[in-house]
C-alpha positions in Angstrom: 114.1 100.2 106.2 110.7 101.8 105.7 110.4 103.3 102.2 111.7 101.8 99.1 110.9 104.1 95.6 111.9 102.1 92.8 111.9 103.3 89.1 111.6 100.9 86.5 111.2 100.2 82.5 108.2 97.8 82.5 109.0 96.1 78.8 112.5 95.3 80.6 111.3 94.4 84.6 108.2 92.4 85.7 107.9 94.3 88.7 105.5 91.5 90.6 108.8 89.6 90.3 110.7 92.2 92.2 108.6 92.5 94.7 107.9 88.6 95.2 111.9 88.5 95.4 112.0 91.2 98.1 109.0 89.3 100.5 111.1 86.0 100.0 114.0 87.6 101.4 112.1 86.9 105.1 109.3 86.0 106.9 109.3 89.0 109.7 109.0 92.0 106.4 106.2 91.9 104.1 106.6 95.0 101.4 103.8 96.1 99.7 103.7 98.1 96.4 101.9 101.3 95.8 101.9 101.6 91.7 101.3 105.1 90.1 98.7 106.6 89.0 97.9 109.1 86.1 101.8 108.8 85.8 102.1 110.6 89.0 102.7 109.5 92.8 103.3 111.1 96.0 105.7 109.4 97.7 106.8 110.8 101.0 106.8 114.4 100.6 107.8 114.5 96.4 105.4 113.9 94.0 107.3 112.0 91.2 105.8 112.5 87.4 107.1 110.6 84.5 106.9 112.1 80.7 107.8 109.7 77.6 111.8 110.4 78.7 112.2 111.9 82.0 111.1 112.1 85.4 110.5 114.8 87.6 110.2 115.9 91.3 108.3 118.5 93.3 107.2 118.8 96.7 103.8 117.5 98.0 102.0 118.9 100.7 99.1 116.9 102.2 95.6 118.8 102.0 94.5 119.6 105.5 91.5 121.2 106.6 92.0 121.9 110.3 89.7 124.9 111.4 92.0 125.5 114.6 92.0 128.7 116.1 94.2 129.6 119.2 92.4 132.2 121.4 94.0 135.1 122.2 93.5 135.0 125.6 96.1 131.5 125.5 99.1 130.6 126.9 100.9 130.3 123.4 103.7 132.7 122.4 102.5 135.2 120.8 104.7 134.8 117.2 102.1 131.5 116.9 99.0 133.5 117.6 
């Protein structure tokens, strides 16, 4: 197990509970807890949003700014040039 996303009502869960039950469970996994922010996270490769009554999805790309160029004179096929 790697990645847990859990979605919760916080006047119903104490969610400090939830995760306290999870790192009891044993010794050899500690979980750690990322909380939103702005009522948005990226988790994996979806950024979740929450409204007042629903929740929604969309995919998140990392922001890279790689300035690599492959010379033309390389070895690399030519569809990648």
């Amino acid at each position: 197990m790697d990645d847990i996303l859990i979605v919760y009502n916080n006047e119903m869960t104490n969610i400090q509970e939830v995760l306290d039950s999870f790192n009891n469970i044993t010794s050899t996994m500690i979980f750690t807890m990322q909380e939103e922010i702005n009522n948005s996270d990226n988790f994996l490769d979806v950024t979740t949003s929450k409204d007042e009554h629903k929740i929604s999805c969309n995919v998140y790309r990392k922001p890279t700014a790689t300035d690599i160029i492959i010379p033309n004179d390389s070895r690399h096929p030519p569809e990648q040039k």
